[in-house]
C-alpha positions as CSV (number, residue, x, y, z in Angstrom):
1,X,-5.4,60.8,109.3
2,X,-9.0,61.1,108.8
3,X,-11.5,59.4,111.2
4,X,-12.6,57.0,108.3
5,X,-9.1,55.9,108.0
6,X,-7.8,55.4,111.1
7,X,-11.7,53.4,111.6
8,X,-10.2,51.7,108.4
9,X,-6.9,50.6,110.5
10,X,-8.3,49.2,113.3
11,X,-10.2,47.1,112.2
12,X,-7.7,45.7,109.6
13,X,-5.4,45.4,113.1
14,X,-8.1,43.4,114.9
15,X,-8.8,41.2,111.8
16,X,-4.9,39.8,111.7
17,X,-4.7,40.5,115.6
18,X,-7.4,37.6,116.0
19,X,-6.8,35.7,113.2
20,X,-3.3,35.5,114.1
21,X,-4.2,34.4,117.7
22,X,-7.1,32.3,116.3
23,X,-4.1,30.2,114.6
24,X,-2.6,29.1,117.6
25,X,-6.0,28.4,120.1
26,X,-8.0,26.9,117.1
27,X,-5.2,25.4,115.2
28,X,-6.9,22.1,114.6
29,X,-9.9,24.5,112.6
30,X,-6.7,26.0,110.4
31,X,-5.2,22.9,110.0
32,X,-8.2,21.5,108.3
33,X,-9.0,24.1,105.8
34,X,-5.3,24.1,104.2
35,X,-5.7,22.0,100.8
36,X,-3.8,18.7,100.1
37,X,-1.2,20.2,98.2
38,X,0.3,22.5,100.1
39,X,3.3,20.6,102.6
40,X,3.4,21.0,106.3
41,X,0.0,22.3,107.0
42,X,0.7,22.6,110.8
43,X,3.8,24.6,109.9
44,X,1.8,26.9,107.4
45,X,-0.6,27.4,110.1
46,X,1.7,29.0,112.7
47,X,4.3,30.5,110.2
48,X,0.9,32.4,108.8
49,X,-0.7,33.4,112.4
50,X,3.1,34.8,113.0
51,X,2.8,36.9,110.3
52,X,-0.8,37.9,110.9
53,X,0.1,38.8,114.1
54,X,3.9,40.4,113.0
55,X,1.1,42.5,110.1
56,X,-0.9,43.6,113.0
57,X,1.5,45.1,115.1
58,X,3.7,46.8,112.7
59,X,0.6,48.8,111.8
60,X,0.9,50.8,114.7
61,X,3.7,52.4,113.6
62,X,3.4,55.1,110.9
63,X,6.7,54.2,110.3
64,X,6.4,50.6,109.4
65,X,2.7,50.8,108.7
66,X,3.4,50.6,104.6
67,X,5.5,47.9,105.3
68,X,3.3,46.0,107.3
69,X,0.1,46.6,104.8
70,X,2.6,45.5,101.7
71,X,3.2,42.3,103.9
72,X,-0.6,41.8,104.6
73,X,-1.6,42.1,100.8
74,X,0.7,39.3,99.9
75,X,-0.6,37.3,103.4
76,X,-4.2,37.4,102.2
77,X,-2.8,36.2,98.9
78,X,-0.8,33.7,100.5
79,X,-3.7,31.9,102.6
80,X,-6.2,32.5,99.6
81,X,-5.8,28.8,98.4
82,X,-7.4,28.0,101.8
83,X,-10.8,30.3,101.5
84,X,-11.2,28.6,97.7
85,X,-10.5,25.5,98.9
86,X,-13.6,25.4,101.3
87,X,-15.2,27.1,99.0
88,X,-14.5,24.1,96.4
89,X,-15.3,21.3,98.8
90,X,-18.4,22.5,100.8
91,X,-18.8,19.4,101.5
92,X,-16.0,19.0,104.3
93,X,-17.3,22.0,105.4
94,X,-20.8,21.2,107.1
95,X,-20.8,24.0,109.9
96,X,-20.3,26.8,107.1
97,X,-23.0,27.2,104.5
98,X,-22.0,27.2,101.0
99,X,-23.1,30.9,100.7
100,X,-20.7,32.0,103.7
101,X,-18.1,30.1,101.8
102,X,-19.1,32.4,98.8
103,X,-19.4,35.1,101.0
104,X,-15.5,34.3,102.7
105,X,-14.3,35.2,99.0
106,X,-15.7,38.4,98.7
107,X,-14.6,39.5,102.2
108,X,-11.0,39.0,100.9
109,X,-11.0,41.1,98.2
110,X,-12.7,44.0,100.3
111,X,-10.0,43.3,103.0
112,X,-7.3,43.6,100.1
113,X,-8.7,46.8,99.3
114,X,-9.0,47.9,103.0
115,X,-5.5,47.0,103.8
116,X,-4.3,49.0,100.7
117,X,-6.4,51.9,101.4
118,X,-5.5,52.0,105.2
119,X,-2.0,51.5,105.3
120,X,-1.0,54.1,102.6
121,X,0.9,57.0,104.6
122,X,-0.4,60.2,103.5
123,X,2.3,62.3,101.8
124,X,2.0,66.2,103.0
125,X,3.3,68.7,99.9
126,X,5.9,70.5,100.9
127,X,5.5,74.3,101.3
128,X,5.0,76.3,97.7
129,X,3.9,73.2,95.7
C-alpha cells in the first residue's frame, strides 16, 4: 500500500472513529440536525455512530477493509439528509455559517471519493500475466 493510501485510510478511520464517538458524547448536537421526517431521531443517532464506529474498525483489516468502505459509502449516503437539511435551514443553525454548511456538502462528496479510493484492496497479478 502506498504511503498516500494508507495517509488516505487513516484519516477516513479517524473521521468515522470520532464521528461515531461524537454520536454518543454530543448526542443532543446529532439529535438536532436530523430532519422532521425521518422517525426516531435518537435511535438514528446511535444506530448511525454504531456503524460509524463498526466502518472504522473493520478498516483495519485488509480482509474486511472493502467491506467496511462499501458500508461507509452507503453511511455517508445514509446521514446525507442531515448535512442538506442544515444546509436548507441555516437558520436553526446560528453557530455554523451558511458557507460551512455549503462547505459540509462538498466535504461529503470528497469523503465518498476517499473512502472509495482507500478502501479498494489492491489486486497483485499473478505470475506471467
Amino acid at each position: 500500500m502506498s504511503k498516500y493510501k494508507f495517509a488516505g485510510l487513516a484519516f477516513v478511520f479517524l473521521w468515522f472513529f470520532g464521528g461515531g464517538i461524537g454520536h454518543f458524547v454530543a448526542t443532543g448536537f446529532f439529535v438536532s440536525i436530523v430532519p422532521p421526517y425521518i422517525p426516531w431521531p435518537l435511535a438514528a443517532v446511535y444506530v448511525s455512530g454504531v456503524f460509524e464506529l463498526l466502518g472504522a474498525f473493520g478498516l483495519i483489516s485488509r480482509a474486511t477493509r472493502p467491506w467496511a468502505g462499501m458500508g461507509l459509502l452507503l453511511l455517508i449516503l445514509c446521514v446525507s439528509p442531515a448535512n442538506i437539511y442544515m444546509w436548507q435551514h441555516p437558520e436553526l443553525f446560528p453557530k455554523f455559517p451558511p458557507a460551512l454548511l455549503s462547505l459540509r456538502l462538498v466535504i461529503q462528496v470528497l469523503l465518498l471519493a476517499l473512502v472509495w479510493w482507500s478502501t479498494r484492496v489492491e489486486r497483485v497479478p499473478a505470475p506471467g500475466r
